[in-house]
PDBQT receptor file of N, H, CA, C and O in Angstrom, charges set to zero:
ATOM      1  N   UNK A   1      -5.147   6.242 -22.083  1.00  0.00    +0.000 N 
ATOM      2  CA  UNK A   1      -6.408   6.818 -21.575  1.00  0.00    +0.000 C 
ATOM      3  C   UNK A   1      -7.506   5.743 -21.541  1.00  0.00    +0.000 C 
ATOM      4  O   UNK A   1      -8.403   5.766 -20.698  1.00  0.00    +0.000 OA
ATOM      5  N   UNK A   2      -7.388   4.689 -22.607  1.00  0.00    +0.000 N 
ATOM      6  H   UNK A   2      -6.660   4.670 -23.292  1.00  0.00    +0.000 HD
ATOM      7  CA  UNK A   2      -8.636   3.715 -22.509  1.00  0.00    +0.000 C 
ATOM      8  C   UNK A   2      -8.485   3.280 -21.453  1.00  0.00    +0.000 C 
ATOM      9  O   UNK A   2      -9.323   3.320 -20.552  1.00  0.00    +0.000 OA
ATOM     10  N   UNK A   3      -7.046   2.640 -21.373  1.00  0.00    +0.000 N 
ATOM     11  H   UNK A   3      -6.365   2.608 -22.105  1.00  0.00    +0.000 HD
ATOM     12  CA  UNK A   3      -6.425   1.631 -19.875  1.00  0.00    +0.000 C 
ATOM     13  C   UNK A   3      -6.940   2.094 -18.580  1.00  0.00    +0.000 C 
ATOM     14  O   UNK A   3      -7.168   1.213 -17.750  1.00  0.00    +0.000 OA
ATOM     15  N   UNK A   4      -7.215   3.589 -18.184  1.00  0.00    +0.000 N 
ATOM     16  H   UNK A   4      -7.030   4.304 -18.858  1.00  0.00    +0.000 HD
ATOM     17  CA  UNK A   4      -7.237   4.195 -17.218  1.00  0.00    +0.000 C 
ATOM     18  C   UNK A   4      -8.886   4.045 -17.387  1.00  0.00    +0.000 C 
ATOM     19  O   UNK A   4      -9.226   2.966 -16.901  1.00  0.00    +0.000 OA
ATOM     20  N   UNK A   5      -9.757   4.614 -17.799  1.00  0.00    +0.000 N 
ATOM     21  H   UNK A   5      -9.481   5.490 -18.194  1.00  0.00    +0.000 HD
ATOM     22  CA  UNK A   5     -11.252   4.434 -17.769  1.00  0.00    +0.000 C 
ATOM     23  C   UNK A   5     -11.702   2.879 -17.396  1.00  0.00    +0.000 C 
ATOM     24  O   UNK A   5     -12.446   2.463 -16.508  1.00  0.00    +0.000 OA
ATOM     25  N   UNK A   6     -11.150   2.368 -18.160  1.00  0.00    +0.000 N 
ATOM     26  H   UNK A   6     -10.546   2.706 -18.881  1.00  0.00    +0.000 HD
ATOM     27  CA  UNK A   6     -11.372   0.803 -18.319  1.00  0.00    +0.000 C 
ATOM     28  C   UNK A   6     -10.936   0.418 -16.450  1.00  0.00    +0.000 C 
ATOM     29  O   UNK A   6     -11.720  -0.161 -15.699  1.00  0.00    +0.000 OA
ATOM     30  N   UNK A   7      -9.693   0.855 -16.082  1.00  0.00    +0.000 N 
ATOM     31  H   UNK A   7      -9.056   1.326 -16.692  1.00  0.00    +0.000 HD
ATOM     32  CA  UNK A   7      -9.346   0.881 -15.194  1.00  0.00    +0.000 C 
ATOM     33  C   UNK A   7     -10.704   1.019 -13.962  1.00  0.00    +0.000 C 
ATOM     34  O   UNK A   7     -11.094   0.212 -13.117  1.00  0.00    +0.000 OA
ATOM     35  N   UNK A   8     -11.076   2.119 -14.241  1.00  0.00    +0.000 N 
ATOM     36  H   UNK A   8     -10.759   2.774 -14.927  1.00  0.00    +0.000 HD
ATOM     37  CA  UNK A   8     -11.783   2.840 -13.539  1.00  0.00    +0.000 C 
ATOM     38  C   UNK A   8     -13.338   2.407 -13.727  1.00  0.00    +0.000 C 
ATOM     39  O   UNK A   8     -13.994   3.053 -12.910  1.00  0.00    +0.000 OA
ATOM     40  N   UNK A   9     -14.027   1.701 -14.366  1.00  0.00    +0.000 N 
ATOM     41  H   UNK A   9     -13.493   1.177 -15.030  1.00  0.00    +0.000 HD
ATOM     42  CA  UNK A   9     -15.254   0.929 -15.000  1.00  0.00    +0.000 C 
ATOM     43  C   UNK A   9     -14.923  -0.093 -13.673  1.00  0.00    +0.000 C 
ATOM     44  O   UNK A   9     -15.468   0.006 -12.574  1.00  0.00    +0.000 OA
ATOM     45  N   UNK A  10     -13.840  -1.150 -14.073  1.00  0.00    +0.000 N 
ATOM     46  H   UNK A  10     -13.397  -1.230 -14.966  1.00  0.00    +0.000 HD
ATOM     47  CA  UNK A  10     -13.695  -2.168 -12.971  1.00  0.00    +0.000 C 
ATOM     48  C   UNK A  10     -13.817  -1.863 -11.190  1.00  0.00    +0.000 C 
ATOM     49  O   UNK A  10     -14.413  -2.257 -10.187  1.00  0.00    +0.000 OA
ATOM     50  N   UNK A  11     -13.034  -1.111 -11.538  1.00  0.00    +0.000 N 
ATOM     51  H   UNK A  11     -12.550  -0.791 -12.353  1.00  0.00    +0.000 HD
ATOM     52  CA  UNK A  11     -12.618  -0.644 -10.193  1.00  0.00    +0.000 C 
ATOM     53  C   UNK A  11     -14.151  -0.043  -9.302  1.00  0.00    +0.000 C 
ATOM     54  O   UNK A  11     -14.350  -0.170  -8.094  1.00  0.00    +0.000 OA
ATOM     55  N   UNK A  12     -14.985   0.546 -10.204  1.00  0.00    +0.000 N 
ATOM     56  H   UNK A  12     -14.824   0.649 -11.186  1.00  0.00    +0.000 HD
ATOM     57  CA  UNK A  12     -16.594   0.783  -9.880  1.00  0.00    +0.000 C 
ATOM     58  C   UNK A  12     -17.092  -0.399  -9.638  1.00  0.00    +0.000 C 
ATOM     59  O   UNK A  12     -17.382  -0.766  -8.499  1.00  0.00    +0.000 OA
ATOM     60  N   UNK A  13     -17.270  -1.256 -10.896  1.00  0.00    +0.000 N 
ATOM     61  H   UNK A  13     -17.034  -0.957 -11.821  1.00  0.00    +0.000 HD
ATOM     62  CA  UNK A  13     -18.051  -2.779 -10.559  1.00  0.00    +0.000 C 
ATOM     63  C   UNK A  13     -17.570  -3.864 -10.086  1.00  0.00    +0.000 C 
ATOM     64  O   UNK A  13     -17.961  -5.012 -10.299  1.00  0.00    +0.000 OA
ATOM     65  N   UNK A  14     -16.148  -3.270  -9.009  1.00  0.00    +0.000 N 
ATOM     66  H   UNK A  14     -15.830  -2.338  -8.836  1.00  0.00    +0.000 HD
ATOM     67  CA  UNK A  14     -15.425  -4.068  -7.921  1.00  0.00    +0.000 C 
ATOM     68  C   UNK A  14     -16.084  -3.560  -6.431  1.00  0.00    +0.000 C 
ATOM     69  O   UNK A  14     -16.432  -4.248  -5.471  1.00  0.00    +0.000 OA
ATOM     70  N   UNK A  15     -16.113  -2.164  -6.611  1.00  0.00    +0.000 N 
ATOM     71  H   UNK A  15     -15.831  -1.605  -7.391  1.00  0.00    +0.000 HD
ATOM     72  CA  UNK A  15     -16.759  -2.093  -5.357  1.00  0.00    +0.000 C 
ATOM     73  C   UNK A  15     -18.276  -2.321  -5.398  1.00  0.00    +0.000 C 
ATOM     74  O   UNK A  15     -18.657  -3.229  -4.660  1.00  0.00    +0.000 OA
ATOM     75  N   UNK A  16     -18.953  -1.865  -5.906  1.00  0.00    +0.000 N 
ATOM     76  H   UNK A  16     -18.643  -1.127  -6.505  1.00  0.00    +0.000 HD
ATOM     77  CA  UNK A  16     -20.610  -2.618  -6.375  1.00  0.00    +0.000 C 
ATOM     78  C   UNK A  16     -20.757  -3.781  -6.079  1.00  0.00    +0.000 C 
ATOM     79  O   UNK A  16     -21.942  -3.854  -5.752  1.00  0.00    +0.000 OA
ATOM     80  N   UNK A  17     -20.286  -4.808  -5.976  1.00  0.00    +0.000 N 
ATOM     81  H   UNK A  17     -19.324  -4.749  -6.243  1.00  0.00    +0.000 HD
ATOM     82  CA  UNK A  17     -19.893  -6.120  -5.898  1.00  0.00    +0.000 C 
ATOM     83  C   UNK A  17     -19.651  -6.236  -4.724  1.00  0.00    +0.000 C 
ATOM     84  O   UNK A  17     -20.220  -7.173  -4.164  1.00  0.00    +0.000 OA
ATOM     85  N   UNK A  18     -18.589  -5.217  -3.758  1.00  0.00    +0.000 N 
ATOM     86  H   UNK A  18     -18.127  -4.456  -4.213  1.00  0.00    +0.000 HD
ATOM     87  CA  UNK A  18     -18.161  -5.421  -2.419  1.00  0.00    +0.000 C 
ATOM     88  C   UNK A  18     -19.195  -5.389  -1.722  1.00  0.00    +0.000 C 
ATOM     89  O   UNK A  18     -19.497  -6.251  -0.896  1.00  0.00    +0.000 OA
ATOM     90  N   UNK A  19     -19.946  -4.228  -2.028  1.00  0.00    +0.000 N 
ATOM     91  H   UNK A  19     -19.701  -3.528  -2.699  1.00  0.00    +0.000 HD
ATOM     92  CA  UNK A  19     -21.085  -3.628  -1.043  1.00  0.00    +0.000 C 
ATOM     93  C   UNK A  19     -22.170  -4.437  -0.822  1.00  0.00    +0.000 C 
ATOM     94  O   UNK A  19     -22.585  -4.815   0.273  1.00  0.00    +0.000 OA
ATOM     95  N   UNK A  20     -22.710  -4.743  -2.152  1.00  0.00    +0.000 N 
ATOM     96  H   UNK A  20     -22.373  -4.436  -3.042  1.00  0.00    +0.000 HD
ATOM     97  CA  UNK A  20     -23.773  -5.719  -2.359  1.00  0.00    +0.000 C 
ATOM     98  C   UNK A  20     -23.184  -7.200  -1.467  1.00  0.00    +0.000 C 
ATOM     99  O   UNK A  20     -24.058  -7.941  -1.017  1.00  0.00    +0.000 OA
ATOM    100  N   UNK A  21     -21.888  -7.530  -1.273  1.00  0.00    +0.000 N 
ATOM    101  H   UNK A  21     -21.178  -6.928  -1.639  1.00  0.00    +0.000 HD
ATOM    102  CA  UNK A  21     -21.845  -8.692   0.023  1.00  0.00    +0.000 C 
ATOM    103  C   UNK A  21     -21.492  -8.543   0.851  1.00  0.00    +0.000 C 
ATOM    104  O   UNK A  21     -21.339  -9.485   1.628  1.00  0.00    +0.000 OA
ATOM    105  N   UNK A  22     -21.144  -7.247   1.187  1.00  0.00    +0.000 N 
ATOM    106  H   UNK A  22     -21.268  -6.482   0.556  1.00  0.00    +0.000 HD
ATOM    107  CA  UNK A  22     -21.147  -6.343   2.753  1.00  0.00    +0.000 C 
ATOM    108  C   UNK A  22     -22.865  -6.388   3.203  1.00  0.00    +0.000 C 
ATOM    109  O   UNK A  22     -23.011  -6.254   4.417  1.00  0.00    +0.000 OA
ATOM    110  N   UNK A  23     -23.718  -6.497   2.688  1.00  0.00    +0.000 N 
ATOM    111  H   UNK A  23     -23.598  -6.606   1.701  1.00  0.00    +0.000 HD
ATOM    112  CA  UNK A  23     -25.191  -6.340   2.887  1.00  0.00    +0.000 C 
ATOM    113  C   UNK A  23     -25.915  -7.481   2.837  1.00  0.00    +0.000 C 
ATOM    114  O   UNK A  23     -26.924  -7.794   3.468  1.00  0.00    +0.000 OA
ATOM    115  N   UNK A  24     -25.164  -8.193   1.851  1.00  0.00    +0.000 N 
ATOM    116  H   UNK A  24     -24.344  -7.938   1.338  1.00  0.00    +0.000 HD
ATOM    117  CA  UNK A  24     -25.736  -9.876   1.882  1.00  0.00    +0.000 C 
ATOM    118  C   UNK A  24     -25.297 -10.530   3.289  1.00  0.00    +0.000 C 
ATOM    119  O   UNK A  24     -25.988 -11.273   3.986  1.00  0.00    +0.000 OA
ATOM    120  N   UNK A  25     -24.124 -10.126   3.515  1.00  0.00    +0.000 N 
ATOM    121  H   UNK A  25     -23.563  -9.522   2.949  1.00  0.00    +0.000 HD
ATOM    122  CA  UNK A  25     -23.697 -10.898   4.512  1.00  0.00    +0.000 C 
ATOM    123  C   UNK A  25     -23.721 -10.108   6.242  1.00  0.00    +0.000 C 
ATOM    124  O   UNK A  25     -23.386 -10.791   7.210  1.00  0.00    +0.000 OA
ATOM    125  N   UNK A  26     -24.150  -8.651   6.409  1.00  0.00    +0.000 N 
ATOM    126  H   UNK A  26     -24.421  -8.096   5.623  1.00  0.00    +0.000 HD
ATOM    127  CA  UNK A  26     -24.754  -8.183   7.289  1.00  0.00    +0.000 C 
ATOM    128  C   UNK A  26     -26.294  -8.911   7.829  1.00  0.00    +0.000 C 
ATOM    129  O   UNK A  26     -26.622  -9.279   8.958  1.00  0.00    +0.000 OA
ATOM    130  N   UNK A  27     -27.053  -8.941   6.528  1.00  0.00    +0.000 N 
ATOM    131  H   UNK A  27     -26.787  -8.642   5.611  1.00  0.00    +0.000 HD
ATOM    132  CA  UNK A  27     -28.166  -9.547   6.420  1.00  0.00    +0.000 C 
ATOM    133  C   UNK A  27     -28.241 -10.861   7.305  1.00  0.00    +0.000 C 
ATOM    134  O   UNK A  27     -28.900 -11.006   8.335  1.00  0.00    +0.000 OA
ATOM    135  N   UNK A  28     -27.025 -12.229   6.375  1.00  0.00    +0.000 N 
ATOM    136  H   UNK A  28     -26.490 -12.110   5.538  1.00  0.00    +0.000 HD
ATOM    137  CA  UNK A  28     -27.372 -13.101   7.164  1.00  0.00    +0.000 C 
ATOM    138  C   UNK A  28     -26.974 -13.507   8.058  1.00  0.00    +0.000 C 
ATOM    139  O   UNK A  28     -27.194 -14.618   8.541  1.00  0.00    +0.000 OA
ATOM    140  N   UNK A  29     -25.878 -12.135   8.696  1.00  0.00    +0.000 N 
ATOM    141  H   UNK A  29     -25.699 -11.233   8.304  1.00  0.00    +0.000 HD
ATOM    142  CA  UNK A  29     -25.546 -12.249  10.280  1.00  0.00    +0.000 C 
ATOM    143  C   UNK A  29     -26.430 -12.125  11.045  1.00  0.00    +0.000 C 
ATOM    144  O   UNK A  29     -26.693 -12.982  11.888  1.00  0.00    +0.000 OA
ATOM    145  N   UNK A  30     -27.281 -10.666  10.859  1.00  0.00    +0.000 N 
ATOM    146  H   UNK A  30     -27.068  -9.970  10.173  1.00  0.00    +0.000 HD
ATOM    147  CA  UNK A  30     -28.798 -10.285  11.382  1.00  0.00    +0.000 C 
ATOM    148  C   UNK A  30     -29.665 -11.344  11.592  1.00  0.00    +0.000 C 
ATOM    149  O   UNK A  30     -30.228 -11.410  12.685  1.00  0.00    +0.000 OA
ATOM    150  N   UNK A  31     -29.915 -12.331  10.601  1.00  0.00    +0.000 N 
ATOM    151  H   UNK A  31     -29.458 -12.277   9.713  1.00  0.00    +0.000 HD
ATOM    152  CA  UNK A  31     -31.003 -13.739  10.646  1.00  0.00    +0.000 C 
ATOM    153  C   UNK A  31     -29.879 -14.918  11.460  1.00  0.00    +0.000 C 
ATOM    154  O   UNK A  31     -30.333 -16.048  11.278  1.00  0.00    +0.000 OA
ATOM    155  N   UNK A  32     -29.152 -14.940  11.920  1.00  0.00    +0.000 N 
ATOM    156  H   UNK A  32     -28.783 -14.022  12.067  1.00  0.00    +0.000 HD
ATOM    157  CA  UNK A  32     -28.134 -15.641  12.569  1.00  0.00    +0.000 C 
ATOM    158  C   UNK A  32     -28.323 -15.408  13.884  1.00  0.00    +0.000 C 
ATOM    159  O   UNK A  32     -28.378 -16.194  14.830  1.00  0.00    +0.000 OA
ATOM    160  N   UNK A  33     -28.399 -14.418  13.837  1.00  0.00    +0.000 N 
ATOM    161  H   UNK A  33     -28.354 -13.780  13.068  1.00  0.00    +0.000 HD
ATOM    162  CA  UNK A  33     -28.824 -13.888  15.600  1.00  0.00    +0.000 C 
ATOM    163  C   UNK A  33     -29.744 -13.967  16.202  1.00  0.00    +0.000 C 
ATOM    164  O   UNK A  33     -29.872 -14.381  17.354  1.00  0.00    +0.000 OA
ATOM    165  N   UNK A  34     -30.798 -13.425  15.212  1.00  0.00    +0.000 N 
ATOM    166  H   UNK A  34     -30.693 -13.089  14.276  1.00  0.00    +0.000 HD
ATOM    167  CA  UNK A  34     -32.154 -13.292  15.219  1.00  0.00    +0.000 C 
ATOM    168  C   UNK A  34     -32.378 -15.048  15.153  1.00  0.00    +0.000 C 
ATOM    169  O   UNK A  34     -33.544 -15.062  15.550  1.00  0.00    +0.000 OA
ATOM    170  N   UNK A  35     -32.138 -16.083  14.987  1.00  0.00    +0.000 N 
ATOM    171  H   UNK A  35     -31.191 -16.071  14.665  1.00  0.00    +0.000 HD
ATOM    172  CA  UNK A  35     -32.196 -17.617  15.042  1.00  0.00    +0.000 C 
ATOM    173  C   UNK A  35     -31.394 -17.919  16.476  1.00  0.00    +0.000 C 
ATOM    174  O   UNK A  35     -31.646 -19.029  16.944  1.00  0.00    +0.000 OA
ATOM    175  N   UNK A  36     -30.828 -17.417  16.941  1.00  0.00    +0.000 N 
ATOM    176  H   UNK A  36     -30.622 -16.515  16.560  1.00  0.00    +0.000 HD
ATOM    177  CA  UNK A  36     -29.950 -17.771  18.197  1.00  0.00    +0.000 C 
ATOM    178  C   UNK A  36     -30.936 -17.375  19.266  1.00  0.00    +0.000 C 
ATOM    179  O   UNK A  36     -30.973 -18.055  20.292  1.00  0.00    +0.000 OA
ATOM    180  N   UNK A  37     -31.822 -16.230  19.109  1.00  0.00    +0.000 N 
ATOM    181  H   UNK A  37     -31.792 -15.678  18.276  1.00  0.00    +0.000 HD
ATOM    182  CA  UNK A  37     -32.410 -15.212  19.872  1.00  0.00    +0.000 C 
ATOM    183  C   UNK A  37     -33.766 -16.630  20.158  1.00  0.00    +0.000 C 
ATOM    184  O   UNK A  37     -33.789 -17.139  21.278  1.00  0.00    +0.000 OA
ATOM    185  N   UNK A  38     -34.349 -16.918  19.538  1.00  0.00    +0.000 N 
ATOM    186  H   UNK A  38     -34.330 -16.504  18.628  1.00  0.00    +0.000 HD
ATOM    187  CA  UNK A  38     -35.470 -17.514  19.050  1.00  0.00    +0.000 C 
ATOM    188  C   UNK A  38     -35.533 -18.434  19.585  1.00  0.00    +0.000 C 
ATOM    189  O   UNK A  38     -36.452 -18.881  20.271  1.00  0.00    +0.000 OA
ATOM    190  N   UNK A  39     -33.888 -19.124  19.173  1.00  0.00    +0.000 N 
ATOM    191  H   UNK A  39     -33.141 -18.761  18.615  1.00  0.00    +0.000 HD
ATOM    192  CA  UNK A  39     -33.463 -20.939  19.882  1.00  0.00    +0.000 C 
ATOM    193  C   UNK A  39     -33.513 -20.549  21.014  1.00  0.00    +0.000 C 
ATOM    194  O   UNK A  39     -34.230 -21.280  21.696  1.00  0.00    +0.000 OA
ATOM    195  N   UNK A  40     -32.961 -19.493  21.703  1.00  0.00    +0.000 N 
ATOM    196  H   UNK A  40     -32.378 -18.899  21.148  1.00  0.00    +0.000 HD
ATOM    197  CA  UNK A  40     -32.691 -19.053  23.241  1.00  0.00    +0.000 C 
ATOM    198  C   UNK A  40     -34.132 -18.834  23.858  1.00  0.00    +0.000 C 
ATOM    199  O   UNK A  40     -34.293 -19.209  25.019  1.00  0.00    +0.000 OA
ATOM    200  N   UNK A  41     -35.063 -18.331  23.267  1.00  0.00    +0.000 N 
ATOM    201  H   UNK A  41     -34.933 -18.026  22.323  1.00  0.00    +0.000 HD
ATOM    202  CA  UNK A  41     -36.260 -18.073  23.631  1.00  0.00    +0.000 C 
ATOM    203  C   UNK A  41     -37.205 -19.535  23.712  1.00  0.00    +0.000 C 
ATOM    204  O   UNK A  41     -38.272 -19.627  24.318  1.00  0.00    +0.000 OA
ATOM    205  N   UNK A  42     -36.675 -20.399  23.113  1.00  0.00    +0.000 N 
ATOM    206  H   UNK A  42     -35.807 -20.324  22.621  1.00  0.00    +0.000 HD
ATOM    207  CA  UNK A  42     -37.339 -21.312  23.275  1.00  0.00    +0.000 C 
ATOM    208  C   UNK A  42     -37.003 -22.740  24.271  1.00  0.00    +0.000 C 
ATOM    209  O   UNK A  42     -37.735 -23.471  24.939  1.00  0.00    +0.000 OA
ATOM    210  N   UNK A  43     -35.624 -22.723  24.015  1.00  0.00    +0.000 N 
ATOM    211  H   UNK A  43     -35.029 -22.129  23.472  1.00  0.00    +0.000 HD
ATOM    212  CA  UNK A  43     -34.786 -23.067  25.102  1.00  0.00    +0.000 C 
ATOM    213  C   UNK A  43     -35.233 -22.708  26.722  1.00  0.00    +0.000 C 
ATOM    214  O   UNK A  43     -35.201 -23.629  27.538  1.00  0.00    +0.000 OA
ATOM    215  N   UNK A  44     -35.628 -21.404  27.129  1.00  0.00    +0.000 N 
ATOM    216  H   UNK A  44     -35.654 -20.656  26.466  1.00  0.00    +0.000 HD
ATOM    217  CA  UNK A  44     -35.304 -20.614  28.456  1.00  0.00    +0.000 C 
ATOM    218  C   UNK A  44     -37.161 -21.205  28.691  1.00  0.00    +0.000 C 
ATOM    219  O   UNK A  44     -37.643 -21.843  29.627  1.00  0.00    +0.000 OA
ATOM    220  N   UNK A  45     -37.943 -20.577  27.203  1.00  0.00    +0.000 N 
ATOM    221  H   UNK A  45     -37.552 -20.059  26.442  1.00  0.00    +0.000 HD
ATOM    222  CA  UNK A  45     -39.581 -20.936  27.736  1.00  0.00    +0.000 C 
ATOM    223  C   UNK A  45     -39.638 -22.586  27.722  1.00  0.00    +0.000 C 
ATOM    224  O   UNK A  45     -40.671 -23.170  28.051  1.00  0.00    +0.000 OA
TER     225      UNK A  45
């Protein structure tokens, strides 16, 4: 029963971990683009 909680503790602050760089790295796709957008805008003006 510990094995299984313990199990289950990780398995929480595995995905916590996922999400938080599912969002980090949404983020600095968003500023990636948003820098392409900018270069392009300055490029074209």
């Amino acid at each position: 029963m510990i094995g299984v909680g313990r199990l289950r503790s990780v398995a929480r602050y595995h995905h916590a971990i996922h999400r938080r760089l599912l969002i980090i790295e949404s983020e600095f796709l968003g500023l990636h683009e948003w820098h392409l957008i900018q270069m392009g805008f300055i490029t074209t003006n």
